[in-house]
C-alpha positions as CSV (number, residue, x, y, z in Angstrom):
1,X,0.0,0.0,0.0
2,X,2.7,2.3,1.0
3,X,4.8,1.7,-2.2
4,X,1.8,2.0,-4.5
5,X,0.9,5.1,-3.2
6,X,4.7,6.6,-3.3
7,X,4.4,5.5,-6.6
8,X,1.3,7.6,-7.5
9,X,2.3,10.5,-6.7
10,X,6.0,10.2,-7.7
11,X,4.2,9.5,-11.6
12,X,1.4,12.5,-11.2
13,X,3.9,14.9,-9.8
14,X,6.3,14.4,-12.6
15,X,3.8,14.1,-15.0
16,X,3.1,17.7,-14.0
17,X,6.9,18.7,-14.0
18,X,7.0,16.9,-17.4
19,X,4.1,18.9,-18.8
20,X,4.5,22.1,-17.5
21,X,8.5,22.8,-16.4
22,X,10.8,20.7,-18.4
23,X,11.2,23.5,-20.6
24,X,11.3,26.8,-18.4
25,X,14.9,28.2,-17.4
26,X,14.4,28.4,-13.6
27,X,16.4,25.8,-13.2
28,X,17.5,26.4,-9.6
29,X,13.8,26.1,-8.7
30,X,13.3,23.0,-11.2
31,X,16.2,21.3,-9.0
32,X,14.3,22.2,-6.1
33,X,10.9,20.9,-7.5
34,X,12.1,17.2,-8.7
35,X,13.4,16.8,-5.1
36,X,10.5,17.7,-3.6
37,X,8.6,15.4,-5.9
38,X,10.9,12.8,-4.3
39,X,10.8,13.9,-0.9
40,X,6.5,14.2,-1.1
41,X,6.2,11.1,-2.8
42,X,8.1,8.8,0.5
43,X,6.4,11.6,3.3
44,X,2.7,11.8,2.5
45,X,1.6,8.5,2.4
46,X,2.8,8.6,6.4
47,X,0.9,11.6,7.1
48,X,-2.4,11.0,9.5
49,X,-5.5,11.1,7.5
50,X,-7.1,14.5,7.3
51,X,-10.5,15.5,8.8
52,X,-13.7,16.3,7.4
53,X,-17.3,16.6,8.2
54,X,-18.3,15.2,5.0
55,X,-17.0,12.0,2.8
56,X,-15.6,11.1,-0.4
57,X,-17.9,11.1,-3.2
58,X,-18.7,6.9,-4.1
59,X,-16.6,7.3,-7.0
60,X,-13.0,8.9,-5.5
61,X,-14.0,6.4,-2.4
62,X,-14.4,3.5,-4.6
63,X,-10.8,4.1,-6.7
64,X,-9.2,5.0,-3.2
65,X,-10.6,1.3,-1.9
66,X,-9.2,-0.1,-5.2
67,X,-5.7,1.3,-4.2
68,X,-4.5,-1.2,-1.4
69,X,-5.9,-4.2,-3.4
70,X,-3.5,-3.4,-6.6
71,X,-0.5,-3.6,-4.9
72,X,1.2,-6.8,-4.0
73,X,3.4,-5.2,-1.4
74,X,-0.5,-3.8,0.4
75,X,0.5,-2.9,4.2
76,X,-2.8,-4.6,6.4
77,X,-3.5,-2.4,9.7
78,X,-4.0,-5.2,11.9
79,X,-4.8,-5.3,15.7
80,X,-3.4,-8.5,17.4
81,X,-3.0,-10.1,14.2
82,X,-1.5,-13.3,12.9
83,X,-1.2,-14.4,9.8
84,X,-1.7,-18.1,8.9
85,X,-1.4,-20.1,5.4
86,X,-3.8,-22.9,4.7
87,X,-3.7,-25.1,1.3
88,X,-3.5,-22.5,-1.9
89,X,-5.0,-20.0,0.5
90,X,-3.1,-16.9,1.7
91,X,-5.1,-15.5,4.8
92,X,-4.7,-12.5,7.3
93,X,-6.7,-13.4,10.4
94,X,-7.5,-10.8,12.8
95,X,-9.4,-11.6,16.0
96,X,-9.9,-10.7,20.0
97,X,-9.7,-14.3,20.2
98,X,-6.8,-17.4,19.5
99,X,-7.4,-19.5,16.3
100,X,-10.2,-22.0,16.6
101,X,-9.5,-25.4,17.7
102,X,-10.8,-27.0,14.0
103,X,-8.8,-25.1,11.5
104,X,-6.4,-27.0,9.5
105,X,-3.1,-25.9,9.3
106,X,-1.0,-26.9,6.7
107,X,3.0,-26.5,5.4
108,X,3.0,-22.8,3.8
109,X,2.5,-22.6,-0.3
110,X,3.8,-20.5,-2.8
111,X,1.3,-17.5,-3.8
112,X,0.7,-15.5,-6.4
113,X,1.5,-12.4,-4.4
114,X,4.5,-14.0,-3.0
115,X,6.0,-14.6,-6.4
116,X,5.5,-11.2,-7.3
117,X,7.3,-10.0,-4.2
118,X,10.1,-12.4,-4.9
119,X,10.8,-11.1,-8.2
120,X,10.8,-7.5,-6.7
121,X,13.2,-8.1,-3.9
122,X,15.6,-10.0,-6.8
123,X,15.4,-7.1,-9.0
124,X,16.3,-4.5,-6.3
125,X,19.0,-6.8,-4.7
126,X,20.2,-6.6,-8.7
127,X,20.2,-2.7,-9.1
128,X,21.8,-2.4,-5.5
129,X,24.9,-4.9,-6.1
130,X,25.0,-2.3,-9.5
131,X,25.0,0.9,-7.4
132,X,27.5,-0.4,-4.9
133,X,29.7,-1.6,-7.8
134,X,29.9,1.9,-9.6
135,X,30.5,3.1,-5.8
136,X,33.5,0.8,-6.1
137,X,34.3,1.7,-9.3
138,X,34.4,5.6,-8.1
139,X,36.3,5.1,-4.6
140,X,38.9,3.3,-6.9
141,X,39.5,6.7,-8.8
142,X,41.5,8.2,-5.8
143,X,44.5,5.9,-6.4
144,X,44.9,7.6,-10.0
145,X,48.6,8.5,-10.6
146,X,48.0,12.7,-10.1
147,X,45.8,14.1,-7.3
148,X,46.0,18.2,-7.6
149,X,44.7,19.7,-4.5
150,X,42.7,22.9,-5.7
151,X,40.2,25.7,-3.6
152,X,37.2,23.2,-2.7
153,X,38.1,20.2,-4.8
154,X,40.5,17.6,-6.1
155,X,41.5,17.7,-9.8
156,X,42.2,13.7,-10.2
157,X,44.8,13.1,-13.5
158,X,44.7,10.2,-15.3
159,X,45.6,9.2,-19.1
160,X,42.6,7.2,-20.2
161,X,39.7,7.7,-22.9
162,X,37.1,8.7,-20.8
163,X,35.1,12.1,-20.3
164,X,35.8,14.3,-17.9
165,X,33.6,13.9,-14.8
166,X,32.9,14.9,-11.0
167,X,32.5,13.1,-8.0
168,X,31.1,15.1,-4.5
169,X,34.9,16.8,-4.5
170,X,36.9,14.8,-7.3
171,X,37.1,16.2,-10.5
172,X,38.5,13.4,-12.5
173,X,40.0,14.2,-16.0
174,X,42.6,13.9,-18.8
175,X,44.4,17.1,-19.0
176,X,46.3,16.2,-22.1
177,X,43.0,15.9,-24.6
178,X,42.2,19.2,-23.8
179,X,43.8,22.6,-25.3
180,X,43.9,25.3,-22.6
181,X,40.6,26.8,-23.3
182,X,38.8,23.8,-23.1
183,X,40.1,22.4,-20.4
184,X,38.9,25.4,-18.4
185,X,35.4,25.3,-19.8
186,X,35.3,21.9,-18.4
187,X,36.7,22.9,-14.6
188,X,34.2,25.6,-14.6
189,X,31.4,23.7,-15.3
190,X,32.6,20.6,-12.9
191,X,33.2,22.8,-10.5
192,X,30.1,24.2,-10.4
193,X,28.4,20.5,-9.7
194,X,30.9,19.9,-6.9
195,X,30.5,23.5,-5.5
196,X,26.5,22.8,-5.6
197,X,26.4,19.1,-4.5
198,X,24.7,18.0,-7.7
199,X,26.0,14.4,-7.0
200,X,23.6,14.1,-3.9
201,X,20.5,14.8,-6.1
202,X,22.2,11.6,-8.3
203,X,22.4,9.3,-6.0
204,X,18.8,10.0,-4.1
205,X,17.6,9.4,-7.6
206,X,19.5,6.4,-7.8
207,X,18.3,5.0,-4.3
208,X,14.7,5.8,-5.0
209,X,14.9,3.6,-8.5
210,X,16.0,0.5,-6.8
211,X,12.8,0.9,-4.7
212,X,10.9,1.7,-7.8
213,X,12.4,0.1,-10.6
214,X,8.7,-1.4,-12.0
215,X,7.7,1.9,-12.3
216,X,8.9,3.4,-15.7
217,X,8.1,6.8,-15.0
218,X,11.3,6.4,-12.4
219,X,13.7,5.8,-14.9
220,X,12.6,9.3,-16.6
221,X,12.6,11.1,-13.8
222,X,16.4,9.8,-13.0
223,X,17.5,11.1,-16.8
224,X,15.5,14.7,-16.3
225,X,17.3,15.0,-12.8
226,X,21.0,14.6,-14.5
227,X,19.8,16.7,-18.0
228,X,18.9,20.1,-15.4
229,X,21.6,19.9,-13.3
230,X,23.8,19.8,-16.9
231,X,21.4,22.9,-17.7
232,X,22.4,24.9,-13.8
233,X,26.2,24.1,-15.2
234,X,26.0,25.3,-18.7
235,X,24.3,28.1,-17.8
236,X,26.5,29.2,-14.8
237,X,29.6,28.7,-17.0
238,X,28.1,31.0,-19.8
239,X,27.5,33.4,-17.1
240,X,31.0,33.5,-17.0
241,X,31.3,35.1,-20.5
242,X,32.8,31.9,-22.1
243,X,31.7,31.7,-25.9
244,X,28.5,30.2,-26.4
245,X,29.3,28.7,-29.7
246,X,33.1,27.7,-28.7
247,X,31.1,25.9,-25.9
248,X,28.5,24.4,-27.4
249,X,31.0,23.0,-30.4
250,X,32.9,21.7,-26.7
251,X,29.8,19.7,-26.2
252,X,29.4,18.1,-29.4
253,X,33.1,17.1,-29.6
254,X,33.3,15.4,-26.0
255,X,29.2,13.5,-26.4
256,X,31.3,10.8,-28.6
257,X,33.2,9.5,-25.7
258,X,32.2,6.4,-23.5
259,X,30.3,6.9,-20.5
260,X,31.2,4.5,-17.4
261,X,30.5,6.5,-14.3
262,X,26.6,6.5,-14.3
263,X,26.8,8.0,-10.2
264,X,29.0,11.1,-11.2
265,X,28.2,14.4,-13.2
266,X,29.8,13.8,-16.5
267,X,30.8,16.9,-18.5
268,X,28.7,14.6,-21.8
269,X,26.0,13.0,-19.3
270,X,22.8,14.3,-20.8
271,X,21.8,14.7,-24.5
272,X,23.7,17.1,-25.8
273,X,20.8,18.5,-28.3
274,X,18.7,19.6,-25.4
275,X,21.5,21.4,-23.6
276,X,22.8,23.2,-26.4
277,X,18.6,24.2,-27.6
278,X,18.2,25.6,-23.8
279,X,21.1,27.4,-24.3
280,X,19.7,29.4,-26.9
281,X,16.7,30.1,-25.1
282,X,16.4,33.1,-23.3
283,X,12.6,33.3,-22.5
284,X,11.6,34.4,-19.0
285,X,7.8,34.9,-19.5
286,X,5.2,35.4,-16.5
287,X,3.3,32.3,-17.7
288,X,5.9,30.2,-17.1
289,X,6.2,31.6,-13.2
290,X,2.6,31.1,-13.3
291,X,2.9,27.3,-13.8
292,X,4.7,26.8,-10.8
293,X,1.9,28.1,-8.6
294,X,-0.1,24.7,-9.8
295,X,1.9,22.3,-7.7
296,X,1.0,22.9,-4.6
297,X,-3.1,22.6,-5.4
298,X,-2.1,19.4,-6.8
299,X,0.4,18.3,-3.7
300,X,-2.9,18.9,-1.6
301,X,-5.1,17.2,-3.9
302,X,-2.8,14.1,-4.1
303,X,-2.7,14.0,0.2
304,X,-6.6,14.3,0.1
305,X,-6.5,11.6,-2.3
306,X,-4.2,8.9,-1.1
307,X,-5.4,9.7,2.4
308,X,-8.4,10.0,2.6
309,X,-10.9,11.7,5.4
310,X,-11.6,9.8,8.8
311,X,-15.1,9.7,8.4
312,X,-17.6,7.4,9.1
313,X,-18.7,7.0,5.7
314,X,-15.2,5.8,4.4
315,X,-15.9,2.2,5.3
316,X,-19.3,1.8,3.8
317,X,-20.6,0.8,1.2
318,X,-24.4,1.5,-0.1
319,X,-25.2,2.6,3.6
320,X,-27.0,5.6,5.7
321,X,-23.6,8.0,6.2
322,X,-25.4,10.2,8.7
323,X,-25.8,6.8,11.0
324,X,-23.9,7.8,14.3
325,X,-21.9,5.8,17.2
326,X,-24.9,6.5,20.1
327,X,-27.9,5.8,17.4
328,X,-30.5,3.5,18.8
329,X,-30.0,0.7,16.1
330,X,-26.3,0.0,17.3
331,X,-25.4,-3.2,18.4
332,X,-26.7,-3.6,22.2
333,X,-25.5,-5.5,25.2
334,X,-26.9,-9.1,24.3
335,X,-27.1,-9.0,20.7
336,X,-25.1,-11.7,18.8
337,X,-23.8,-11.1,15.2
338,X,-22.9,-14.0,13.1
339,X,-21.4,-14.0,9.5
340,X,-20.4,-17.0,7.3
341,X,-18.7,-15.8,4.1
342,X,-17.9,-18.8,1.9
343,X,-17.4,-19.4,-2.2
344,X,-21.3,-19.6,-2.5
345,X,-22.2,-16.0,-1.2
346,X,-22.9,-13.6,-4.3
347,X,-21.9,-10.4,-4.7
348,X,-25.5,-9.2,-4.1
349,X,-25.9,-11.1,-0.5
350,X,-22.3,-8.9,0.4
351,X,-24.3,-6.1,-0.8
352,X,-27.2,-6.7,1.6
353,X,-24.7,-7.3,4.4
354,X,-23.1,-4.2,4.6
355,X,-26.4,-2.4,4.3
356,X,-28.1,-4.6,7.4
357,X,-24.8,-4.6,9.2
358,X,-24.5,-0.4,9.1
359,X,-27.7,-0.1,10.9
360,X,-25.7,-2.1,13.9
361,X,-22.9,0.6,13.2
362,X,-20.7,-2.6,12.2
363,X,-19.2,-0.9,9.2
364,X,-17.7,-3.6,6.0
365,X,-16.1,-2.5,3.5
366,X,-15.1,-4.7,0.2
367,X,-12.1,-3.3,-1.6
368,X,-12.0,-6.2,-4.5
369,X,-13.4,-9.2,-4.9
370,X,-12.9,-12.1,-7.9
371,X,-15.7,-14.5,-9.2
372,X,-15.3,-17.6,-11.5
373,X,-17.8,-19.5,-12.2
374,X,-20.2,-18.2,-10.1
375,X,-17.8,-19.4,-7.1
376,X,-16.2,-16.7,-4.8
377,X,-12.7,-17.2,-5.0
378,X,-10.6,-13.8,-3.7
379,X,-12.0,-11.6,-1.1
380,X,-10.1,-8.4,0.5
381,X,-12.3,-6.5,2.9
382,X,-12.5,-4.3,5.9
383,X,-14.5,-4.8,9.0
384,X,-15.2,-1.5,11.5
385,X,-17.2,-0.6,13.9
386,X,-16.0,2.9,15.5
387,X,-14.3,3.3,18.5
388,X,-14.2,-0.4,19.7
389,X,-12.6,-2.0,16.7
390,X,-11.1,-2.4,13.3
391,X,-10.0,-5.7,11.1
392,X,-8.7,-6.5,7.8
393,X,-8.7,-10.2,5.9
394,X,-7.4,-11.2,2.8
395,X,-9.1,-14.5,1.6
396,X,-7.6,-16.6,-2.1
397,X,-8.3,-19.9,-3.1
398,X,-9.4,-21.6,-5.9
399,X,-12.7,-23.5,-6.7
400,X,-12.9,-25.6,-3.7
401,X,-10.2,-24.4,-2.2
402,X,-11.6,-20.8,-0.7
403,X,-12.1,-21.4,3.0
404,X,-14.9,-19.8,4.9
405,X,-14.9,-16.2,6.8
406,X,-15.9,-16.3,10.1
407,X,-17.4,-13.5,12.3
408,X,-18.8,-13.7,15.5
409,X,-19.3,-10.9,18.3
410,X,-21.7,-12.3,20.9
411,X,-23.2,-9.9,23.5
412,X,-22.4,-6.9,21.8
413,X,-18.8,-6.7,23.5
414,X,-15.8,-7.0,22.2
415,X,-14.4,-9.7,24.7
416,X,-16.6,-11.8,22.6
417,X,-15.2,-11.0,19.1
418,X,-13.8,-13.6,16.4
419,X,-12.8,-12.5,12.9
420,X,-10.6,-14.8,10.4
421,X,-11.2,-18.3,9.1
422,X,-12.8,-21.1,11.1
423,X,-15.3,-21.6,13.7
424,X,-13.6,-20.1,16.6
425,X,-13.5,-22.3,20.5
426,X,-15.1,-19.7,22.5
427,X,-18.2,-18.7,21.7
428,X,-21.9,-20.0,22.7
429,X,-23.5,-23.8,21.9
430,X,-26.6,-21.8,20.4
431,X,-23.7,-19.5,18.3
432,X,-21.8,-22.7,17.3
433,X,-24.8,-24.6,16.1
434,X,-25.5,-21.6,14.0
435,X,-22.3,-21.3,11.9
436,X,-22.3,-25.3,11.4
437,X,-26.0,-26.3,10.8
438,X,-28.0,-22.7,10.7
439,X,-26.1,-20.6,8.1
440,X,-25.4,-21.2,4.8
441,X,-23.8,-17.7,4.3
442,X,-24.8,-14.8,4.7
443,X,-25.3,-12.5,8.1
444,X,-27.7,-13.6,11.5
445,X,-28.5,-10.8,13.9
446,X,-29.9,-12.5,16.9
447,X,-32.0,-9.6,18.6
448,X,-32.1,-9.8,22.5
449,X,-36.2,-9.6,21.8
450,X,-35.8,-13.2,20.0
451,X,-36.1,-11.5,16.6
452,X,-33.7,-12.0,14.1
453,X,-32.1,-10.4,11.0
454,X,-31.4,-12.8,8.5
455,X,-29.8,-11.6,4.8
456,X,-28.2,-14.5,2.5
457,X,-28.9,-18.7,2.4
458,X,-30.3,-20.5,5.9
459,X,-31.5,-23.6,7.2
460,X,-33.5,-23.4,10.1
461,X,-36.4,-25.8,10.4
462,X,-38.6,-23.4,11.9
């Protein structure tokens, strides 16, 4: 859950960047824009959920419920939770109360979801053995024959075919493929990512791709981070009154050479096109200052979209959102819920569920479910009731395979309180006799009058 949503607004923020300030010179506040988008897209997802008086609308609640169930790396808020495996099923059980005495454990099975996580840790253990590599590559620089101490850096000498370059403080370069004018254009514009740190900005980028290699939009942002600090360079060493053309012919000589130092600030690192056709541009306009006043609506929209309000409302589905914690239809002392999900309950029974169960204030919300064959087979969903408690399950199988959801809460308290798969061991004869001969699936309400609410399939003779 956390990933997917770093992930989401990483892509939307630098789909805006992309759109609107790829192109503008203000490139000092474009550096401090794509590290923000960085910085945003790791913080807000751990920000508390803001506050309203009013919910979503169904259709931003319904995407924001699809969020958690996309991702195969979904974080599950659990209270007292443990987490048990059973055939081809992968279940999160949550309960007040220790598994039940007749559930079936069995050796743990390779999932889907676990497959998927496998071949994400392997590809960021890859791109990590990479990154320390060209880290080796780069400490090996400082045993070069010629180290010359200069103000703020060191100029490391060397006699190889490779372009010139800068490291944190090492300027690495050939001094002998250079004339004396070009040699200086290069120092000045090294020296200006050394005296700037540009080589921190690389490596955050570099870090954040091995968390986010799968999505592509990371690999772009890595490239547009090196291509505007080679813009803040250029630019500063034109400041200095250096030739534009004698520069820009520099440019074009040096983009030949190999590249082999993808962590440092190479004088040829970004395409060489784009630096010289910004160079040439000299447009300041208002509308392009106006552009940057559109990220932070869109910063706040993105928080108010990946976490959402705390209202009552958010775990609902297709119920009263006015209903409140001290209404008279809440669950009362002696009242006893029971509900059976299996493979044979229909996306309309759910339906009727959550509606019967919000008038109890016992809140269920489904954020995905699969059919096949008109057989249940993968069921993520919520279960809430405010201020006393709130449970997640994750239920796959296949065919036969899908194992029954149980919960129970048996004289309105919470002592009494089983969620996860299973009958549980401590509740009532009349309750047990209920989930194994009564109910099909579906929901019981067992009303301390004698009446009950019944929504799904029953057998009861009477």
């Amino acid at each position: 859950m956390y990933l997917l949503k770093a992930n989401l607004i990483l892509s939307v923020l630098f789909g805006a960047y992309w759109l609107l300030l790829r192109n503008e010179r203000f490139f000092q506040l474009n550096r401090l824009i794509l590290l923000s988008i960085l910085v945003s897209a790791f913080l807000l997802p751990l920000l508390p959920q803001w506050q309203s008086s009013t919910p979503s609308s169904p259709v931003i609640a319904k995407v924001q419920g699809q969020i958690a169930t996309v991702s195969p790396f979904a974080s599950v808020p659990a209270i007292e939770s443990n987490t048990t495996t059973s055939g081809n099923t992968s279940t999160q059980v949550v309960g007040a109360n220790p598994p039940p005495a007749d559930s079936t454990k069995v050796g743990p099975t390779i999932s889907f979801s676990m497959i998927v996580l496998g071949l994400y840790l392997i590809v960021a253990a890859l791109l990590f053995c990479s990154f320390l590599f060209q880290l080796l590559k780069l400490y090996a620089i400082q045993y070069e024959r010629d180290h010359v101490k200069e103000d703020g850096y060191t100029q490391v000498q060397h006699d190889r075919d490779i372009p010139p370059f800068s490291f944190f403080k090492l300027l690495v370069i050939n001094p002998s493929t250079f004339d004396h004018d070009k040699l200086q254009q290069v120092i000045a514009h090294e020296k200006v990512h050394i005296r700037q740190r540009h080589t921190l900005d690389i490596l955050l980028s570099e870090i954040t791709t091995m968390f986010c290699w799968f999505n592509p939009i990371i690999w772009l942002f890595k490239r547009y981070v090196k291509l505007n600090l080679e813009y803040i360079a250029d630019e500063a060493v034109l400041d200095t009154g250096i030739d534009r053309k004698a520069y820009q012919y520099h440019l074009l000589f040096t983009s030949s050479k190999a590249m082999s130092y993808r962590l440092s600030n190479l004088f040829n690192s970004s395409p060489i096109k784009l630096r010289i056709k910004m160079m040439n541009t000299n447009k300041f306009s208002s509308l392009g200052i106006l552009k940057y006043t559109l990220i932070l609506p869109l910063l706040v929209g993105l928080y108010v979209f990946i976490q959402p309000q705390q209202v009552q409302a958010q775990t609902t589905v297709g119920v009263n959102q006015t209903s409140k914690n001290n209404s008279s239809n809440a669950l009362q002392e002696g009242e006893n819920v029971y509900i059976k999900i299996n493979r044979d309950v229909s996306a309309h029974v759910l339906e009727q569920m959550t509606e019967e169960l919000a008038k109890k204030d016992i809140f269920i919300k489904i954020n995905n479910k699969n059919y096949n064959n008109d057989y249940l087979t993968a069921i993520d969903m919520d279960i809430h009731m405010p201020n006393r408690f709130q449970h997640h399950i994750t239920m796959e199988g296949d065919g036969s395979d899908f194992k029954t959801i149980i919960f129970v809460m048996e004289s309105g308290k919470k002592e009494h309180l089983y969620f996860g798969e299973g009958i549980p061991r401590n509740i009532s004869a009349k309750g047990r006799k209920v989930l194994t001969e009564n109910l099909i699936h579906g929901m019981l309400i067992l009303k301390k009058n004698g009446k009950i609410t019944m929504t799904g399939a029953y057998n009861f003779d009477e």
